[in-house]
FIKOLZA-1660 file (N, C-alpha, C; in steps of 0.1 Angstrom, whole numbers, plus 5000, padded with zeros to 4 digits):
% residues 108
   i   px   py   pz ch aa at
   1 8839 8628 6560  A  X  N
   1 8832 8634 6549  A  X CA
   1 8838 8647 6545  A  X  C
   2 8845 8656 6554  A  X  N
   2 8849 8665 6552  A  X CA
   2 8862 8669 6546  A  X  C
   3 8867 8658 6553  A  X  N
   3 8881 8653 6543  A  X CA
   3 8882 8651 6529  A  X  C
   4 8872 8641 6525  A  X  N
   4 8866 8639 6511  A  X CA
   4 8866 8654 6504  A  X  C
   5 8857 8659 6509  A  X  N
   5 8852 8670 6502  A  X CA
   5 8867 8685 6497  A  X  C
   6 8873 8678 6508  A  X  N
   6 8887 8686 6506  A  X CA
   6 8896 8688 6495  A  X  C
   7 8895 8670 6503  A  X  N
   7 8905 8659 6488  A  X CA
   7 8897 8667 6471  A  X  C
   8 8890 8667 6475  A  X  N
   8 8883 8665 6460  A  X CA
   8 8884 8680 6449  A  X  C
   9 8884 8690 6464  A  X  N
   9 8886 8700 6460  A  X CA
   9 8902 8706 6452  A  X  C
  10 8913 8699 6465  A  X  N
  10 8920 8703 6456  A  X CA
  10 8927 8700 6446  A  X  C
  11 8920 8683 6444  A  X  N
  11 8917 8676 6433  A  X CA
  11 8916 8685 6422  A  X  C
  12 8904 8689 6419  A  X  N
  12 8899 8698 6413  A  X CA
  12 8909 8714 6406  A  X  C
  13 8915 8717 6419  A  X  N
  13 8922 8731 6416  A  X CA
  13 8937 8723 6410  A  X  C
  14 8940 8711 6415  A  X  N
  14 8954 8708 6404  A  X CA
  14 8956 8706 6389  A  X  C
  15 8937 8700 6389  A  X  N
  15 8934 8698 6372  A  X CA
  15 8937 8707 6367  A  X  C
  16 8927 8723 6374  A  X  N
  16 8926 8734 6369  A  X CA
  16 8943 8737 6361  A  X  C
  17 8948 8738 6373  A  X  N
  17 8959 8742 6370  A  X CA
  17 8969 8735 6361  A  X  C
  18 8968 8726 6356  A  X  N
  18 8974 8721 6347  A  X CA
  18 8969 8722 6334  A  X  C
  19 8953 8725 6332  A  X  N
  19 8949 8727 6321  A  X CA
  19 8954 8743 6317  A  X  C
  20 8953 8749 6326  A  X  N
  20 8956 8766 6323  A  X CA
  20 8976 8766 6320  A  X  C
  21 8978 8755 6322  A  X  N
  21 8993 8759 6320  A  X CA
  21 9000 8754 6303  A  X  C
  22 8987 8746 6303  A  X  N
  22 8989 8743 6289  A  X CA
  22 8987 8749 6280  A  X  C
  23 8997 8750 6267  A  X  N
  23 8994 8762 6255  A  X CA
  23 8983 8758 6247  A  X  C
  24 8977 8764 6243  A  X  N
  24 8964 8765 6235  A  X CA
  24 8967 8771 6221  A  X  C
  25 8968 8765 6210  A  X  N
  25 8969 8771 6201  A  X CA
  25 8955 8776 6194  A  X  C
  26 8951 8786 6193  A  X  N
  26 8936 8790 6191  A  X CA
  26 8936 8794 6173  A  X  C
  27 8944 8799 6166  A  X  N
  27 8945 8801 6153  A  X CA
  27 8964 8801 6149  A  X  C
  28 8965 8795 6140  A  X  N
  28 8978 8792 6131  A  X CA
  28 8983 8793 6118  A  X  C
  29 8988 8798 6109  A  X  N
  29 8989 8790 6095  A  X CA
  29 9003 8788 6094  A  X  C
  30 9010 8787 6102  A  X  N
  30 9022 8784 6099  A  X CA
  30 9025 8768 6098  A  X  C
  31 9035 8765 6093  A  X  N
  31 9039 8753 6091  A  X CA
  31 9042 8746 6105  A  X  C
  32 9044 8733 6104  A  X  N
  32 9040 8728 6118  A  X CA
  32 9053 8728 6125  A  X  C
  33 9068 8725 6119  A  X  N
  33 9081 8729 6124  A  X CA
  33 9079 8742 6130  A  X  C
  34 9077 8754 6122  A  X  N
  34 9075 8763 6124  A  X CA
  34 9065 8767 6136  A  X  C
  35 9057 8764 6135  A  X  N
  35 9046 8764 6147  A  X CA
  35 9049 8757 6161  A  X  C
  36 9054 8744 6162  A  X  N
  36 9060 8741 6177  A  X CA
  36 9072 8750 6181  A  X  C
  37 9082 8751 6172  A  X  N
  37 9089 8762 6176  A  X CA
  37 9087 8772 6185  A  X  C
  38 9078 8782 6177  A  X  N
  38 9072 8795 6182  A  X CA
  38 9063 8791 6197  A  X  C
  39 9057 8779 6196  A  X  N
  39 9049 8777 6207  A  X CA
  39 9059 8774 6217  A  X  C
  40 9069 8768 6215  A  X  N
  40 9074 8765 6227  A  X CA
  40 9086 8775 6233  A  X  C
  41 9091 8786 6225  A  X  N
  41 9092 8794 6226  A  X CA
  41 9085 8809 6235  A  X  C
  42 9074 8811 6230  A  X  N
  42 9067 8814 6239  A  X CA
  42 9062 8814 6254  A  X  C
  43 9066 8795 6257  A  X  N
  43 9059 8791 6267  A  X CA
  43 9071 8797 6277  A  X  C
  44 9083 8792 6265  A  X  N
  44 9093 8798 6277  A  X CA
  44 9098 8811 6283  A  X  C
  45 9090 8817 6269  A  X  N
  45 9095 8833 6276  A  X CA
  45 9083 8837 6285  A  X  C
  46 9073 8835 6287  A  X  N
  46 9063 8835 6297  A  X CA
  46 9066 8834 6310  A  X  C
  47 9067 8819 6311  A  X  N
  47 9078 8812 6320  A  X CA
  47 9085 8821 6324  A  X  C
  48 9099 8826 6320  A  X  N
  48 9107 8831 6325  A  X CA
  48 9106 8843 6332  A  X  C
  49 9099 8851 6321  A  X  N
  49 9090 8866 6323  A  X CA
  49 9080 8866 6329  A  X  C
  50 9074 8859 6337  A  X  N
  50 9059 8854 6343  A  X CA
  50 9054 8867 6349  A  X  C
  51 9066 8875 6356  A  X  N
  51 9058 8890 6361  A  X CA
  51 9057 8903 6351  A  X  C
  52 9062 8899 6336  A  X  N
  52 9068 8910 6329  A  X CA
  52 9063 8905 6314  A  X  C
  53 9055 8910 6309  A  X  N
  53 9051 8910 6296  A  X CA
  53 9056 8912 6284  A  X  C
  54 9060 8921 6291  A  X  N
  54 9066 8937 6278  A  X CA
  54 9077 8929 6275  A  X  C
  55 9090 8920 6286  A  X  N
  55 9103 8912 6287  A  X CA
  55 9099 8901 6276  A  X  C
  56 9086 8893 6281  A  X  N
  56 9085 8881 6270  A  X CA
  56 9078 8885 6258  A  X  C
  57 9074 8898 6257  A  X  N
  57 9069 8896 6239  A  X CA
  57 9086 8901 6233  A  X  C
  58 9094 8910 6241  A  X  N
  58 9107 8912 6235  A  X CA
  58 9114 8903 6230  A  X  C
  59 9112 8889 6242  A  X  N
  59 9123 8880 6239  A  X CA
  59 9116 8872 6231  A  X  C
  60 9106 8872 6228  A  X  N
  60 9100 8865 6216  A  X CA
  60 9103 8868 6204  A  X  C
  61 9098 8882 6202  A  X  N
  61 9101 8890 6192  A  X CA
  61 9118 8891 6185  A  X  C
  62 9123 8890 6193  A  X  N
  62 9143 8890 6189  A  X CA
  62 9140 8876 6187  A  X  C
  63 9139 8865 6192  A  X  N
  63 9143 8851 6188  A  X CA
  63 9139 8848 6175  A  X  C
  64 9125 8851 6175  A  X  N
  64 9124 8853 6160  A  X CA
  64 9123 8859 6149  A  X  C
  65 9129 8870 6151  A  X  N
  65 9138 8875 6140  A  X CA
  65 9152 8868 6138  A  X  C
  66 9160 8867 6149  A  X  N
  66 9173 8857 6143  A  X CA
  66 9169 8846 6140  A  X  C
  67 9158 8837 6142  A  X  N
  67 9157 8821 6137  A  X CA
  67 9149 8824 6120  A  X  C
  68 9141 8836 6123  A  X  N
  68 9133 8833 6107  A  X CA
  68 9131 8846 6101  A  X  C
  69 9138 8853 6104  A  X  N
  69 9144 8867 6097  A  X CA
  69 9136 8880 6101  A  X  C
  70 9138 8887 6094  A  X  N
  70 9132 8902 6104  A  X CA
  70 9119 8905 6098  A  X  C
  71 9110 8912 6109  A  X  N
  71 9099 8917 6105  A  X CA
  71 9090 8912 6115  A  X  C
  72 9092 8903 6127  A  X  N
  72 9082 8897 6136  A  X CA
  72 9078 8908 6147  A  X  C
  73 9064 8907 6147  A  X  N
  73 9057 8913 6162  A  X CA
  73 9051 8904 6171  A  X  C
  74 9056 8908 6182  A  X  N
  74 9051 8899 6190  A  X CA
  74 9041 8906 6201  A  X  C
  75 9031 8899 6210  A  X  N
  75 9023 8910 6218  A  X CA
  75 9014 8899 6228  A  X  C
  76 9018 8899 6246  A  X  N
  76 9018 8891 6252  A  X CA
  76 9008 8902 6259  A  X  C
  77 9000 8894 6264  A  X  N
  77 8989 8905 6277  A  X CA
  77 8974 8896 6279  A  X  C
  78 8969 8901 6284  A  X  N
  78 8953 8898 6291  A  X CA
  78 8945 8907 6288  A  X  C
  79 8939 8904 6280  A  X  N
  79 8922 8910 6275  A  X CA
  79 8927 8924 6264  A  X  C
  80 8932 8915 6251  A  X  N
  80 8933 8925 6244  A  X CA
  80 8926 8923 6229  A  X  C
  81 8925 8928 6221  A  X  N
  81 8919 8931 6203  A  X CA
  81 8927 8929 6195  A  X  C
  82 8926 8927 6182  A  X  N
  82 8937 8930 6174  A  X CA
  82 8929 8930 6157  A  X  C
  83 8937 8934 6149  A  X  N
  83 8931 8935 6136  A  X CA
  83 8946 8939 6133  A  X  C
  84 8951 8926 6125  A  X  N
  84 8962 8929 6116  A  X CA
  84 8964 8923 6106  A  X  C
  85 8974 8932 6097  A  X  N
  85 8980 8921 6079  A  X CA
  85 8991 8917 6082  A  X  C
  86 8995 8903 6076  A  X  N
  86 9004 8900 6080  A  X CA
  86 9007 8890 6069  A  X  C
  87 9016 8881 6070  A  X  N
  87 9027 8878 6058  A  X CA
  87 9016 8862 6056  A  X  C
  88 9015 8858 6048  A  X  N
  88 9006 8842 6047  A  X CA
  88 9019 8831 6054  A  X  C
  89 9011 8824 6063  A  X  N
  89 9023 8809 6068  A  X CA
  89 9028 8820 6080  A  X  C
  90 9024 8835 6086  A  X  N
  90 9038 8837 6099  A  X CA
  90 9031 8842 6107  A  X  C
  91 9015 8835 6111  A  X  N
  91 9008 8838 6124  A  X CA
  91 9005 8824 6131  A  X  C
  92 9002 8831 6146  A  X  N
  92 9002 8823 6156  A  X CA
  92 8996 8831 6166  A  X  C
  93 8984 8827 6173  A  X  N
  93 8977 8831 6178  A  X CA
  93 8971 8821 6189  A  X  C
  94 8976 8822 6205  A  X  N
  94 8976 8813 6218  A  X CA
  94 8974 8816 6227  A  X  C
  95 8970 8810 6235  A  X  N
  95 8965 8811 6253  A  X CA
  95 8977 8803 6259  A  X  C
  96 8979 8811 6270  A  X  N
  96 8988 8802 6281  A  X CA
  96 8984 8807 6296  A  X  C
  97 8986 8796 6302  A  X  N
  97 8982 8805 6316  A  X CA
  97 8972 8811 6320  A  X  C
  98 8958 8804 6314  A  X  N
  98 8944 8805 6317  A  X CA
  98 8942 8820 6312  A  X  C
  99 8950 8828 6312  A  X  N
  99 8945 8844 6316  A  X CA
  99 8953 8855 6301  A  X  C
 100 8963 8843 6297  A  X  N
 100 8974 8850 6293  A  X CA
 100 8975 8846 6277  A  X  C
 101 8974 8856 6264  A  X  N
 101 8972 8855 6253  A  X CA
 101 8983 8860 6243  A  X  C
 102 8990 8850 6232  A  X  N
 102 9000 8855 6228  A  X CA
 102 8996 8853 6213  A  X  C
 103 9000 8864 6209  A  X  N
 103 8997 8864 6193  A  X CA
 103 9017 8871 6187  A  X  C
 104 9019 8863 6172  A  X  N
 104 9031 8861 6167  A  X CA
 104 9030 8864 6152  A  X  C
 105 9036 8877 6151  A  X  N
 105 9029 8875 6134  A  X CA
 105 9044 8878 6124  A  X  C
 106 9041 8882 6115  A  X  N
 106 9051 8886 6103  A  X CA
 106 9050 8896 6093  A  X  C
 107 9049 8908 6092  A  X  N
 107 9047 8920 6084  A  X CA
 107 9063 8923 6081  A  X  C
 108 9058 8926 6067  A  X  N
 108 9072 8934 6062  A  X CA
 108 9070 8946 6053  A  X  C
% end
């Protein structure tokens, strides 16, 4: 019985953890090329940067200025606000990593 109850548990925590590792796109208007891009992009500088924040909104930030030209902000962190203008078609706004919130925008 107690085995079961184990099993089930960490049943349970692998779900968790696969759901939290998946990107969540929470608001968009970019085009949809344009939007997997940036998403998968992100996931990787996350990924790579997993202890360093400040590293993956950088490397976000530079990739997309050389792939779709200058003027991108990028801003990776946990439990933050935001109120910004930004260009129509060059936001992107995501969860990764249960905890972790990435917002992508375009001001010029």
């Amino acid at each position: 019985m107690e085995d079961q109850q184990e099993g089930k548990k960490e049943e349970k925590e692998t779900d968790y953890r696969r759901l939290q590792s998946y990107p969540l796109i929470r608001h968009s208007d970019m085009n949809e090329e344009m939007r997997t891009e940036t998403m998968e992009l992100c996931v990787t500088a996350c990924e790579k940067f997993s202890n360093n924040n400040e590293t993956a909104a950088k490397m976000i930030k530079e990739t997309m200025d050389k792939k779709f030209g200058a003027s991108w902000h990028a801003v990776v962190g946990e439990g933050y606000g935001f109120e910004i203008a930004h260009e129509v078609k060059n936001l992107l706004y995501m969860f990764f990593g249960g905890n972790l919130a990435i917002t992508v925008w375009k001001c010029s």
